[in-house]
N, C-alpha and C positions, 0 to 999 in steps of 0.2 A: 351442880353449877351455882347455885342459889347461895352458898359459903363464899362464893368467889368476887360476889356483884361491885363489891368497896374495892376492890383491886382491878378492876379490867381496866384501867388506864393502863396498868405498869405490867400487866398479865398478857403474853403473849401464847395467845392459844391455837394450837396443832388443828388443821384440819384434819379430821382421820376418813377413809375408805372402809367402812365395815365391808368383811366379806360375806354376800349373801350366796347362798348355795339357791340358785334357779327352778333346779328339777321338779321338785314337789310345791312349788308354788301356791297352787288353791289349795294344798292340804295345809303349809301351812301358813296364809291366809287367815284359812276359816277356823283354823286353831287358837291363833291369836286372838281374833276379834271375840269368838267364846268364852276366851279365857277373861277377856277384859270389858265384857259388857256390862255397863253398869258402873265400873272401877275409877270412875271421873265424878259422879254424881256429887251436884251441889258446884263445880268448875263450872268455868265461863270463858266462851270463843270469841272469835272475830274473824268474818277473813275478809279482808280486802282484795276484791280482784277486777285484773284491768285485762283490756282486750279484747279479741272474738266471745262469741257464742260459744266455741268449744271451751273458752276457758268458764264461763260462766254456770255449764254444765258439769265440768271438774269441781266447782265450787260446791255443788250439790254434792255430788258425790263425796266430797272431805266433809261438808256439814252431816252427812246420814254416815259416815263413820264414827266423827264425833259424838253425836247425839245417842248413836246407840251405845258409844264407850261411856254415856251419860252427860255431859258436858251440854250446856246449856248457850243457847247465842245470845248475843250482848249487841249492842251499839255505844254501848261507851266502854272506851277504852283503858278511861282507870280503873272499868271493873277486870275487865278478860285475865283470866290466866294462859291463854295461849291466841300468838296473834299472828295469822297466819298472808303472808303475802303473795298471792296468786298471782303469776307474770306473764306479761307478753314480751316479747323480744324481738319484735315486728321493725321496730323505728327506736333508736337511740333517745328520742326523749321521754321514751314511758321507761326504757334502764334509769333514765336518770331522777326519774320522778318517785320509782321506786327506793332508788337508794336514799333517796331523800326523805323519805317516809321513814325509812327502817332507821336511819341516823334521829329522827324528829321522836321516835316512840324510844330511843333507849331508856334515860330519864325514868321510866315507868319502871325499870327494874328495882330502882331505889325503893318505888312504893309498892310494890310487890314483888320481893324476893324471888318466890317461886315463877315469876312470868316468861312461861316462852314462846321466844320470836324465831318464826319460819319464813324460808322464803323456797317459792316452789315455783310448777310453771315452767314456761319457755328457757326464762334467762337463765336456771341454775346448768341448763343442757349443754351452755356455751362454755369453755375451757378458760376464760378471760373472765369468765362472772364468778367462776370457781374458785379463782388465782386472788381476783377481786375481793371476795368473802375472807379470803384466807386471810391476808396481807390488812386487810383496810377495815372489816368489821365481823374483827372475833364474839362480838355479845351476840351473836346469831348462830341460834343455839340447833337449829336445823336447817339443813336446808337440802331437795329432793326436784325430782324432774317429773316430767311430763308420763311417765312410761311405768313408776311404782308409785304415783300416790295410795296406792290401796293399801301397801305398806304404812301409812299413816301412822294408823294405832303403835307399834313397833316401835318407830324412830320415835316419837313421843316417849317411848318407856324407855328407850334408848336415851335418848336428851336426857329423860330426869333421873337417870344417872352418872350421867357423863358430865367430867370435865372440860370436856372437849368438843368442838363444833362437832356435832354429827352432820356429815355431807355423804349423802347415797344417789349417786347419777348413772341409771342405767342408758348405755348407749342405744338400745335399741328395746322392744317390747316381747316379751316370752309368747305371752298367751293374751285373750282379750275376756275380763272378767264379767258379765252378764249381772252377774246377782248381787253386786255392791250396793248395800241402803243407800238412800239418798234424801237428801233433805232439800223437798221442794216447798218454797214459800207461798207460791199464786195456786190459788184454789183452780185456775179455768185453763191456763196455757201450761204446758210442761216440752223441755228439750228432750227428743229423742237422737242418741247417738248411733248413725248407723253404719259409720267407718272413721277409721284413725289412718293418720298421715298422707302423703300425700308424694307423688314419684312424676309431676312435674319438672321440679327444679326451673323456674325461671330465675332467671340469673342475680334478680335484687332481693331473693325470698330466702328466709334463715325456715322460714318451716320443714321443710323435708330432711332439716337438718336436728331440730327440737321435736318434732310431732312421729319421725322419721317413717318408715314406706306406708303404702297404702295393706289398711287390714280392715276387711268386714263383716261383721257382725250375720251370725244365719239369717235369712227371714223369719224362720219361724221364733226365734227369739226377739228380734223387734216387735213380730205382731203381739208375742204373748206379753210384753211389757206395756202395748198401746192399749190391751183391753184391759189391763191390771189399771192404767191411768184413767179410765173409764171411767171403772167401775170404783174408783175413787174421786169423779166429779169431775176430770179434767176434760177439756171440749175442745181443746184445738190441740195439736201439736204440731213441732217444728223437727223436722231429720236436719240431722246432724253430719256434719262431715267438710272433710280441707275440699272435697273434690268430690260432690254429689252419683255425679255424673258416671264415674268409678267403682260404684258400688256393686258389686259381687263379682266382677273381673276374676278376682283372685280366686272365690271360691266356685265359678265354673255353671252358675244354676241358674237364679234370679238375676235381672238386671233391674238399673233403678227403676225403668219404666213399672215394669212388676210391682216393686216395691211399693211406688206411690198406689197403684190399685188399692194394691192388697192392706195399704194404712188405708187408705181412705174407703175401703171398704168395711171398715170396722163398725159394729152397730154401736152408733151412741158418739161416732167421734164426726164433729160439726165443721170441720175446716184444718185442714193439712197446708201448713208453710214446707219449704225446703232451703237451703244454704248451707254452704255456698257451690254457684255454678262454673265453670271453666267453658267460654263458646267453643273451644277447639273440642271437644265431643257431646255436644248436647245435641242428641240424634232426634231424628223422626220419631222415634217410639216413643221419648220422652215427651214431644210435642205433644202427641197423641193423647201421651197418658192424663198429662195437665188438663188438655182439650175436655177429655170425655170422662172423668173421676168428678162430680160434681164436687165433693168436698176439699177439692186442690183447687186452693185461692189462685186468682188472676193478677200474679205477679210475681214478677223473674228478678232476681237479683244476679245481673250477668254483668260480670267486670269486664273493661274492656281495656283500663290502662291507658293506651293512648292512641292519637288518630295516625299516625305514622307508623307507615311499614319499615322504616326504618329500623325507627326507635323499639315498632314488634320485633322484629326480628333479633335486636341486639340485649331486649329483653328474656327473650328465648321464649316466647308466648305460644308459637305454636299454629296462628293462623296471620289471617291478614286481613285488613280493614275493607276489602269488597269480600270477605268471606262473613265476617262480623256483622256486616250490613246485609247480606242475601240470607244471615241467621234469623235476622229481627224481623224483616221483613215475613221469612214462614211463620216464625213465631205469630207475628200478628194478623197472619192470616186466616192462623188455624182458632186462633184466642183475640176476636176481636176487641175488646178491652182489655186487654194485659197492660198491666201498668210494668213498665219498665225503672230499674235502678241501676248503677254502675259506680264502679272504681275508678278512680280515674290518679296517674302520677305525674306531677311536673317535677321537670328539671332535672329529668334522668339525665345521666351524662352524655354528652354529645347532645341531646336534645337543640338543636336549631330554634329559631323562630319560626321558620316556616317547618318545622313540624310541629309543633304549637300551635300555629293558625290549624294545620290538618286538623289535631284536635278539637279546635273549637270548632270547627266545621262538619267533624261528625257528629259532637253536642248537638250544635245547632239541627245535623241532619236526622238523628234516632230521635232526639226530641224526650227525652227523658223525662219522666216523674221526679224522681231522686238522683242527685252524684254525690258522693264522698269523696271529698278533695284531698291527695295529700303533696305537700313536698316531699321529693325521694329523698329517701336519710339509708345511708350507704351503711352494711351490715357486714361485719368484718366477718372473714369465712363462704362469703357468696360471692362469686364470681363478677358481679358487677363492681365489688369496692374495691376491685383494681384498674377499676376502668379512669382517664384520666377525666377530671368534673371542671371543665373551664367557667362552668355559669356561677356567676355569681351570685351572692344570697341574697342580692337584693331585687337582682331580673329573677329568683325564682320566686320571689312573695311577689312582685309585681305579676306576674304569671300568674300564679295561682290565685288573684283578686280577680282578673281579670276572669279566669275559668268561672271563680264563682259568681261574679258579677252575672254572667249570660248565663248560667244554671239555676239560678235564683229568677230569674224573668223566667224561664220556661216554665219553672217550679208552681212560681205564681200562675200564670196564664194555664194550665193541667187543671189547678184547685178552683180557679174562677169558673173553669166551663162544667163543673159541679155545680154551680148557683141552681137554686130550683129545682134539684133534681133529688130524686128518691134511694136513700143508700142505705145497706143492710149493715147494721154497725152491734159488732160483740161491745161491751161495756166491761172493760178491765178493771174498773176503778177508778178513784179520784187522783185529779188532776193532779200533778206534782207542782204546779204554780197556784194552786185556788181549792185549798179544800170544802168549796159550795161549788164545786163545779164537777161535774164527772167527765172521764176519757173512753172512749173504747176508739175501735179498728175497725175500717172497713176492711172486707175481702183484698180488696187491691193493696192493705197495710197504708193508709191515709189516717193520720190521725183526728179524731171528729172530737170535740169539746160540746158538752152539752149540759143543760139544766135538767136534773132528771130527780127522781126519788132514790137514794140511794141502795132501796130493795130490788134494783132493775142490775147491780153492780152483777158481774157473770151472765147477763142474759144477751140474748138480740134479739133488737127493734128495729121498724124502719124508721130512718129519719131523715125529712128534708132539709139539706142543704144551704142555711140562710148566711152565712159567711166562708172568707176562704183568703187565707194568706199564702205566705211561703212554704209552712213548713205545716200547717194546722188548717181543721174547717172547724167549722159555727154551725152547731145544728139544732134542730128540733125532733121531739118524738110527734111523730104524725099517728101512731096508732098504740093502745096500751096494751096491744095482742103482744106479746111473746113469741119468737120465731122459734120452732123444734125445726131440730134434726130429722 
C-alpha cells in the first residue's frame, strides 16, 4: 500500500471481505502469532481507544498481541508505524469524533510511507461504518470488529501486503480465547473479563448488535488468570462484562454470586470492583455475595435510565421504578455503606416533562453518589431510532443541565459527610492534574487527592478526610502503617 500513498486522492480503493475459514480457529491462532513473534521488532504502536471498560480491556489485549509480534508503544504519533482506532458505537458523537481523528492523522502517511491506520471496535460491526470506510476513507488500511481482534497479527500482515482496504467483520463470536497476551500498563489494578455480549436488547442500545449474545468465560479460567495477576503484583481487580449479573446462565454451573466469592477469595487479591449491573436480575445471592466477600468493594454501579415507567417500559428495560427503588433499598440494607452510581438518559423520545420531573424525583429519592448524564442520541438499527423524537435539542440540554445541576448537589453533600472521617484509600498514582499530588480510591471508588511520599504509590493507608468537592476528597495519611490483605 505504501507505493500508493501520493495517489490516494485520485485512488479509489475496493474494500475486500477476506475469507476466513472458522473451524480451526485457536489452531490457527496460535500458529500465526508463533510464526510472527518478534517479526515487528524496532515498530511502534498507538491505539487510541474510546468508550466502556470492555473496550479498554480489548485495548490490552491488541497491545499484548502487538508487543509480542515485538512492536513497541509510542505516544507520539509521528513516531507509530501502526495506529490503531478502538470504537465505541454507543452515541453518534464518539462515530464522529472518530472519523475525525482518522481524517486528522492521514497526513502522517506522507511522513511515514509504511504507516498503518485501523479502525476496530464497535463501529466497524455496523453496515453504515463499513459502506462509510468504503466510500469516504480508502487510506484505512484495516479495519476489524469486536469478535476477531485476536486476528490482529494476520490482518496486519495482510494490510502490508495489500492494496486494498482489508475490512474482516465477523457477525457474530466462534469461540471465547482465554490465553491471549495482554499488555497491562498499572502495576495494582488489572480488567478481568468474564463474559462477552449481551441478550438484553433495550431498544436505544447498538450493543447486542456489536458485542452480540451473551458468552462466559469458565470459572476456573477466571480464577486461574486472577492468581496469574497476583502473582504478578496486581491488588485489585475489576470483572468484566455488558451484563454482570448474566454470567454463567449459558454454561449451567456457577452464577456471578459464585464468581465474586470465589475472586475475592483469592490469596493476595485486596479488593474486587464489578461492572456493569442490569437492576432487572441483580438477585439476593448477589446481594449476599457483595455483603459477606470482604474483598468486594461497597459499591454498585446500577443504571437505572430513567424515573419513568413509561419511558422504562418504551425503553424495553425490563423493571419498574417501585421495582428499582425496593432493589436499592435491599441493597442498602444488606450493605449499609454502599455507595451507589447510575446511568441516567434524557430526552428519550416521547419523554414528557413530567417524566423528567419522575426522574429527578428518583435522583432526589436513591440519593446517589455518582450519575452519568447523557442526551439520547438515536442509533440507527435499534429499535428506538424509529421512534418519532418531538424534543427539541434545546429542552433536551436544558434537561440534562437541570439533571446535573441536582446530581452535582447531592454529589457534593455524599463527599462533605466524609469530613473528619477515617477512609481506607489504595494509592494509584499521581494525580493527572498536579504531579506533587497523589490519587488513589476509596473502597466505595471516591476519588481521595493527597500529599504523600510517592513510595506509598500501590499501597493502602488510612486517611482522614480534610476536604470534599463534587467529584474529589482532600486527604491526609493519619498513619505510615501500610494496610495488607
Amino acid at each position: 500500500m505504501s507505493n500508493h500513498i501520493e495517489e490516494l486522492d485520485q485512488l479509489a480503493i475496493q474494500v475486500t471481505r477476506p475469507v476466513i475459514e472458522k473451524t480451526d480457529l485457536r489452531a490457527m491462532t496460535d500458529a500465526v502469532r508463533k510464526e510472527l513473534v518478534g517479526s515487528y521488532k524496532g515498530k511502534r504502536y498507538m491505539i487510541r481507544t474510546y468508550g466502556c471498560q470492555m473496550n479498554a480491556h480489548d485495548t490490552e489485549v491488541m497491545a499484548g498481541l502487538l508487543e509480542t509480534m515485538g512492536y513497541e508503544p509510542t505516544h507520539d504519533e509521528t513516531l507509530a508505524d501502526l495506529i490503531l482506532f478502538n470504537t465505541c458505537a454507543v452515541r453518534e458523537n464518539a462515530e464522529n469524533k472518530v472519523f475525525g481523528e482518522v481524517g486528522r492523522v492521514r497526513p502522517l502517511k506522507h511522513l511515514n510511507p509504511e504507516l498503518l491506520i485501523g479502525v476496530c471496535g464497535c463501529m466497524p460491526q455496523e453496515k453504515a461504518v463499513q459502506e462509510k470506510i468504503q466510500k469516504t476513507y480508502p487510506w484505512i488500511d484495516l479495519a476489524f470488529g469486536t469478535h476477531n481482534l485476536h486476528r490482529l497479527p494476520e490482518l496486519i500482515e495482510t494490510a502490508r501486503a495489500s492494496q486494498e482496504t482489508v475490512l474482516e467483520v465477523w457477525d457474530k463470536a466462534q469461540y471465547i480465547l482465554d490465553d491471549l497476551p495482554k499488555a497491562r500498563k498499572d502495576g495494582i489494578h488489572a480488567w478481568v473479563n468474564i463474559q462477552y455480549g449481551c441478550n438484553k436488547f433495550c431498544t436505544y442500545c447498538i450493543v447486542p448488535y456489536t458485542r452480540g449474545r451473551e458468552r462466559s468465560r469458565t470459572l476456573s479460567s477466571i480464577v486461574e488468570e486472577v492468581k496469574g495477576l497476583v502473582d504478578s503484583g496486581y491488588k485489585e481487580i475489576t470483572v468484566l462484562g455488558q451484563n454482570v449479573n448474566d454470567y454463567g446462565i449459558d454454561l449451567g454451573d456457577a452464577d456471578f454470586s459464585d464468581l465474586l466469592r470465589a475472586v475475592g477469595g483469592v490469596d493476595g487479591v485486596e479488593r474486587v470492583r464489578f461492572t456493569t449491573s442490569n437492576p432487572w436480575n441483580f438477585s439476593d445471592r448477589v446481594i449476599a455475595a457483595i455483603a459477606e466477600t470482604k474483598t468486594v468493594c461497597e459499591h454498585i454501579h446500577l443504571p437505572v435510565q430513567s424515573g419513568s415507567n413509561d419511558v422504562l417500559r418504551k425503553m424495553n428495560r425490563g423493571y419498574t421504578r417501585e421495582y428499582y427503588a425496593k432493589l436499592v433499598e435491599k441493597i442498602r440494607t444488606a450493605i449499609p455503606h454502599v455507595s451507589l452510581t447510575t446511568d441516567l438518559i434524557v430526552g428519550f423520545p416521547t419523554e414528557t416533562e413530567a417524566d423528567f420531573e419522575q426522574t429527578l424525583a428518583l435522583v432526589q429519592e436513591m440519593s446517589y453518589d455518582t450519575a452519568y448524564t447523557f442526551i439520547y442520541s438515536p442509533r440507527p438499527g435499534t429499535p428506538a431510532a424509529r421512534y418519532e423524537d418531538p424534543i427539541s435539542a434545546e429542552i433536551k440540554k436544558e434537561r440534562l443541565n437541570r439533571l446535573m445541576n441536582l446530581q452535582n448537589e447531592i454529589s457534593r453533600m455524599h463527599n462533605e459527610k466524609l469530613l473528619g472521617h477515617m477512609v481506607e484509600v489504595m494509592i494509584e498514582g499521581v494525580s493527572r492534574t498536579n504531579e506533587h499530588v497523589l490519587a488513589g480510591r476509596t473502597r466505595t471508588n471516591k476519588i481521595v487527592l493527597l500529599d504523600a511520599p510517592k513510595e506509598l504509590i500501590h499501597e493502602t493507608v488510612w486517611v482522614r478526610i480534610d476536604g470534599a468537592q463534587t467529584w474529589t476528597l482532600r486527604g491526609t495519611i493519619v498513619s505510615p502503617q501500610v494496610i495488607t490483605a
